[in-house]
C-alpha positions in Angstrom: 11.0 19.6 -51.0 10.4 18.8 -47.6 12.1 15.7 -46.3 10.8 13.8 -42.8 13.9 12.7 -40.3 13.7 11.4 -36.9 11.8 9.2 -34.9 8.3 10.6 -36.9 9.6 9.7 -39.7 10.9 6.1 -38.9 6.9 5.6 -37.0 5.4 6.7 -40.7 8.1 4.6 -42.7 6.9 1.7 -39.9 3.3 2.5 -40.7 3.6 2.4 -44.5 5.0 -0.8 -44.6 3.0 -4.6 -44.7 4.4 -7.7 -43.6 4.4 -10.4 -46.3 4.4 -14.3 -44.7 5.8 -16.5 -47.7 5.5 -20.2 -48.2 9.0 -21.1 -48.9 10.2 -24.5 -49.7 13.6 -26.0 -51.2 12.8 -29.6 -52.4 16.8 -30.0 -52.1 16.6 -28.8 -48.3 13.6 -28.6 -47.0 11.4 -31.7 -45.6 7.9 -29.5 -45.5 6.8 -26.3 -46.3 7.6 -23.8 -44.0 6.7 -19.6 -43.4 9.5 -16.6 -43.8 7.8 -13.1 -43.1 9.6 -9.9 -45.3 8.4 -6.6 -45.0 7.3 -5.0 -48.1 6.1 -1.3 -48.3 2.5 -0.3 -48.0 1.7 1.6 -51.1 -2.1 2.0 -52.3 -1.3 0.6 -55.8 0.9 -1.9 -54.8 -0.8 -5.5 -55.3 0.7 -8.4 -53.7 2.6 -9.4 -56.8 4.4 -5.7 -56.4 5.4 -6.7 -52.8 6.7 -10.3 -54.0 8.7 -8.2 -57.0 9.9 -5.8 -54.5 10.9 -9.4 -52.0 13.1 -11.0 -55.1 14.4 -7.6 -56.2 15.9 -5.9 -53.1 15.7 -8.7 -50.3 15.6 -12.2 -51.5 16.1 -13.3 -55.0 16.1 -17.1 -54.4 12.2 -16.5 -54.1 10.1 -18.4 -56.6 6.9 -17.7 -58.1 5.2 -17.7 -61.2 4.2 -14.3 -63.0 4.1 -12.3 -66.9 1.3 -10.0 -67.6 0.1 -8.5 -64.8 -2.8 -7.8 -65.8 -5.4 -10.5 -64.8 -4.8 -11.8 -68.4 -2.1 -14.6 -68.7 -3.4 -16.5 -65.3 0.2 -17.5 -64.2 0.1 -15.5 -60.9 -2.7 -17.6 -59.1 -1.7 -17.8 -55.6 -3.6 -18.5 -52.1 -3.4 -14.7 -50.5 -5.2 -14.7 -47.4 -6.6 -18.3 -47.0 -8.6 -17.4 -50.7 -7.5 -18.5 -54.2 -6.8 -15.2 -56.3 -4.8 -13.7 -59.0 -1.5 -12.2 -57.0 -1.9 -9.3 -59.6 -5.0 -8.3 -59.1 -5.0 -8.3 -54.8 -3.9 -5.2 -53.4 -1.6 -5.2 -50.5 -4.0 -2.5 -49.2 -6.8 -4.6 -48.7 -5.4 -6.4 -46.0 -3.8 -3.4 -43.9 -2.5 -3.5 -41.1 -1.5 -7.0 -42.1 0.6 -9.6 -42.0 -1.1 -10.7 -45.3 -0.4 -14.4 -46.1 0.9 -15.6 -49.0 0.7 -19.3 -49.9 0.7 -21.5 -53.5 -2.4 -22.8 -54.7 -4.1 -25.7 -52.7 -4.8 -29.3 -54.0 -1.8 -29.2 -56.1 1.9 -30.5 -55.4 4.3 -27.8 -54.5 7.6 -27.6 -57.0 9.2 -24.8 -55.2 8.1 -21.9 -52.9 4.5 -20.8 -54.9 5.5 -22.6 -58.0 3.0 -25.6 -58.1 2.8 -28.1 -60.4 -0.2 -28.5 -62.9 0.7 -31.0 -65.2 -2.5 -33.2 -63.5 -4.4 -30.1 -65.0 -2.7 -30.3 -68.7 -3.2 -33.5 -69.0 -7.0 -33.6 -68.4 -7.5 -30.8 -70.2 -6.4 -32.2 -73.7 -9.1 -35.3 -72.8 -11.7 -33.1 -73.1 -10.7 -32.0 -77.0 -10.7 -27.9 -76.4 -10.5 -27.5 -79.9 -12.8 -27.0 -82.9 -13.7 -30.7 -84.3 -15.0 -31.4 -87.9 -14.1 -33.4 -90.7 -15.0 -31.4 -93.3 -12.7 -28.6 -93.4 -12.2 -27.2 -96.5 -9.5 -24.4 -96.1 -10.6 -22.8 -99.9 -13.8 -22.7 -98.6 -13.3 -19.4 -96.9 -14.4 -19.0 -92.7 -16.9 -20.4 -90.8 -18.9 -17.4 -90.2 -21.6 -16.7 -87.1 -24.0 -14.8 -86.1 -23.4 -12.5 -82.7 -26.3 -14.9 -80.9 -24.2 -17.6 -81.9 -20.8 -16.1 -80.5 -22.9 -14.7 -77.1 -23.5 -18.5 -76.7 -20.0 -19.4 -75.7 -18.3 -16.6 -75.2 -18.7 -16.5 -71.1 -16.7 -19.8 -71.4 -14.2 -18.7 -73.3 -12.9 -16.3 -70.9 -11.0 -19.0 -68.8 -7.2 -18.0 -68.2 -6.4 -21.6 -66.8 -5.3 -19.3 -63.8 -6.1 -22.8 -61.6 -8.1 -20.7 -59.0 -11.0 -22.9 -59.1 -8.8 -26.4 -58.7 -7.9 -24.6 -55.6 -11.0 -23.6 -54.4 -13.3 -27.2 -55.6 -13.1 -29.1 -52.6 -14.1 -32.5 -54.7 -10.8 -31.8 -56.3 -9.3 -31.6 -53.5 -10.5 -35.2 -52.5 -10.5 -36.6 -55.5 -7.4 -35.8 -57.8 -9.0 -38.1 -60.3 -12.3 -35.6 -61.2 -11.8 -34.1 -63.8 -12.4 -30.3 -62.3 -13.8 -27.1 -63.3 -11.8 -25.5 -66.0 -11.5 -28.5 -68.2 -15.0 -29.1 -68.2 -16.0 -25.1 -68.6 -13.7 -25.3 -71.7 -14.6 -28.5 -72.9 -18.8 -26.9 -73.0 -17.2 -23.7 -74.7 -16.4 -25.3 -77.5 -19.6 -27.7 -77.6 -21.6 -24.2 -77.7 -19.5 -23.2 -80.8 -21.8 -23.3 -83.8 -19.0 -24.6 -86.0 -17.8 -27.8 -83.6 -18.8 -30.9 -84.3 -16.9 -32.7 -81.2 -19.9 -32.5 -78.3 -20.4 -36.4 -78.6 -16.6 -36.9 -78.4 -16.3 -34.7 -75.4 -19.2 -36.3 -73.7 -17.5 -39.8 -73.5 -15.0 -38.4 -71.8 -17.0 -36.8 -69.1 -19.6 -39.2 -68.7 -17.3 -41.2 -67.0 -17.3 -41.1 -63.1 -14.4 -39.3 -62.8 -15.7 -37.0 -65.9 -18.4 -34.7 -63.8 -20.4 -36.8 -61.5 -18.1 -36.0 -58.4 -18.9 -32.9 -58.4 -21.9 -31.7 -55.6 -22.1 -28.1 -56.8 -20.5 -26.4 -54.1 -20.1 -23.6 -56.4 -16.7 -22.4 -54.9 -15.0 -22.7 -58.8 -17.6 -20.0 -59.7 -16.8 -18.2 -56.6 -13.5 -17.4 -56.9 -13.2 -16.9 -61.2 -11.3 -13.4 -61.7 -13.3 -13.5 -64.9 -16.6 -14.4 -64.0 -17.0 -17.8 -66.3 -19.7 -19.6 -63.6 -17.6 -23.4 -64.5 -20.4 -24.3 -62.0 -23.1 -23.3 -64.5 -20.9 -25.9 -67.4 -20.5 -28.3 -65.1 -24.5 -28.3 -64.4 -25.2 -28.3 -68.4 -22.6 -31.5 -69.2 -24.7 -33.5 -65.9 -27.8 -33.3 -67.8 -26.4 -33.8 -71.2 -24.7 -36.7 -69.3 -28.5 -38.0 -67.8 -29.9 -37.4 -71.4 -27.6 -39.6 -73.3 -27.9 -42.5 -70.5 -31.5 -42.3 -70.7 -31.4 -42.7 -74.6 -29.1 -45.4 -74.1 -31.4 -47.5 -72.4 -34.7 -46.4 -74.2 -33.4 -46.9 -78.0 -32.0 -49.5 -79.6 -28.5 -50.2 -80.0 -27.0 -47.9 -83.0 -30.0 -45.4 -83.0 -30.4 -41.9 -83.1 
């Protein structure tokens, strides 16, 4: 085995390695965010979740950041790299060599600690819009509620959502307007009003019909954008507006109590 010393090998040790700047910030000492820079090694399978591992494991362990699968699958590692909302798993390090590469949490949400951000705004619109079968006439000896594959194709892009928060970051309406109810929520919320065996749809709809529901948002298309799984929220956002314009119109055409 041959092994590199000397000043050629410190210049290829220095060109194999990336500089990381952090968002760090200590709610018990810090009045702001601020930036700390680490240098992490370049490595062509190294995403920048591997360079934050290899930050906590070997250089600083009080960093803080939120992680499990990492595999694009759980949705925890959501993270601003670069100015862009992505999955910190899923963004290789290489991508953005020579670097630095930046490294900030998610925007349009409050900042708990380093790149943890807090998304209980998030958890608690999301259980307004009901993302869960609805019917009242469950029998459980009744056996399942079958369907067809057309019927499953018909909800099954929205299904996909990983609550990984990327669109809240990227939808500027959010961003202006904490109240809206934002793209995930209402993606979910039209995945299970395509489910042949809900019966919710109304119930969802008087949630969202309300101005804070959907109407803020002026289809930048940004949520869409920047999905790791490709669930367009855009496109269900689009669908509940016109659902939305169909019921007001039959409010006003029919008389109270029909249809």
């Amino acid at each position: 085995m041959t092994v590199e010393i000397g000043p050629q090998a410190a210049a290829r040790a220095a060109e194999e390695s990336i500089t990381i700047e952090v968002t760090r910030y200590d709610p018990d000492s810090d009045d702001e965010l601020r930036t700390q820079s680490y240098e992490v090694p370049l490595r062509k399978d190294w995403t920048v979740l591997d360079g934050l591992n290899h930050v906590k494991d070997t250089i600083d362990p009080t960093l803080s950041y939120r992680w499990s699968c990492r595999m694009g699958v759980c949705g925890s590692c959501g993270m601003n790299v670069q100015g862009q909302p992505s999955l910190s798993c899923g963004t290789f390090l290489s991508d953005f060599a020579p670097g630095p590469v930046r490294v900030e949490p998610l925007a349009n949400f409050p900042v708990i600690r380093d790149l943890v951000v807090d998304i209980g705004d998030f958890m608690e619109k999301l259980s307004k819009v009901k993302p869960w079968i609805i019917r009242d006439d469950v029998d459980v000896h009744a056996g399942e509620f079958l369907q067809t594959p057309a019927e499953l194709d018909a909800y099954s892009q929205f299904s996909s959502c990983i609550n990984c928060m990327l669109c809240y970051s990227a939808c500027p309406v959010y961003g202006l307007d904490p109240d809206f109810t934002g793209p995930a929520a209402i993606a979910l919320a039209e995945r299970y009003n395509l489910d042949s065996r809900d019966h919710g749809a109304r119930e969802r709809l008087d949630v969202l019909i309300e101005r804070e529901g959907l109407w803020g948002c002026t289809f930048v298309g940004e949520c869409t954008r920047v999905c790791p799984k490709h669930v367009d929220p855009a496109s269900a956002i689009q669908r509940y507006k016109l659902k939305a314009a169909q019921e007001s119109i039959r409010a006003v055409l029919l008389p109270r109590g029909a249809g």
